[in-house]
C-alpha positions in Angstrom: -13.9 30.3 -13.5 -14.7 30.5 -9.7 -16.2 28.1 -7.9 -18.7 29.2 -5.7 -18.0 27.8 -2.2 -21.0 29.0 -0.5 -23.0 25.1 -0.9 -20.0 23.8 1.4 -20.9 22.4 4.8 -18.4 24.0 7.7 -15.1 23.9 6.6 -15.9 20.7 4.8 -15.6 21.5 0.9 -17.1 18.1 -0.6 -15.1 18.1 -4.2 -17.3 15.8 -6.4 -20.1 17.6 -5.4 -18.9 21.1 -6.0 -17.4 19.9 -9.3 -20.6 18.3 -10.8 -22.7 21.6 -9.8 -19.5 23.8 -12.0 -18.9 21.1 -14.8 -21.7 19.1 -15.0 -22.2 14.9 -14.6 -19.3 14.6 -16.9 -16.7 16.1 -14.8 -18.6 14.2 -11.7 -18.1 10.9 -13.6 -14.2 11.9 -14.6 -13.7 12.6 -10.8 -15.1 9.4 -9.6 -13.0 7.3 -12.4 -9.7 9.2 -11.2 -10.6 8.6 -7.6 -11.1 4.9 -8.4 -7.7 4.8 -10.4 -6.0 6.5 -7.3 -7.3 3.9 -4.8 -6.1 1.1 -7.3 -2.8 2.1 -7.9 -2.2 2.5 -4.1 -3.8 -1.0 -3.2 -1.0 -2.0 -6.4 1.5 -0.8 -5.0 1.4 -1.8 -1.2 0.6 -4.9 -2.2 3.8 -5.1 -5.1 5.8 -3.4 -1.7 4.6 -5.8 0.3 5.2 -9.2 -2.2 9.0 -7.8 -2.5 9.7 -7.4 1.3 8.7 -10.7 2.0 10.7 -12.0 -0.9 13.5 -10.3 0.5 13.0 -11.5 4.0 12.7 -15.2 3.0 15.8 -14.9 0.6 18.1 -13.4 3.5 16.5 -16.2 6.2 17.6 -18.8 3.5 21.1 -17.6 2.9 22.4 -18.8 6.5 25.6 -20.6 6.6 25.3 -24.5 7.0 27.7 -23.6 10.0 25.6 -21.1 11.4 22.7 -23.6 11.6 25.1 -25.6 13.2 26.0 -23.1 16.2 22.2 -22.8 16.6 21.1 -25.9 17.3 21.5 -26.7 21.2 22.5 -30.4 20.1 25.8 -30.9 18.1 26.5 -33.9 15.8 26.8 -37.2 17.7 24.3 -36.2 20.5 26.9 -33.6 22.4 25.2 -30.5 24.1 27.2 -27.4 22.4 
């Protein structure tokens, strides 16, 4: 059918509100679960993004070189200045 987009304020079309005067409170209540569901696998997934760039970050800061730790330190074995 068409929705009626008359109730709309401005250019502002309000969704959940235009959908529960077409379908009813059950297609309100299915909107609100999906919108919940959509901020929940967003938070998910920045946060699984997030848990796997640090793991990568640390594992690449841990792979230096004995030798380069070494060439980084100002003092050299047996008190020297490099």
């Amino acid at each position: 059918g068409v929705i009626d987009t008359s109730n709309a304020d401005g250019s502002k079309m309000e969704v959940v509100s235009v959908l529960g005067q077409v379908g009813g409170p059950v297609v309100t209540d299915l909107v609100e679960v999906f919108s919940l569901c959509a901020i929940g696998s967003s938070m998910a997934g920045a946060s699984v993004s997030l848990v796997d760039f640090f793991e990568d970050a640390i594992g690449i800061l841990s792979e230096k070189k004995p030798s380069e730790q070494i060439k980084s330190s100002p003092v050299v074995s047996g008190g020297e200045f490099a």
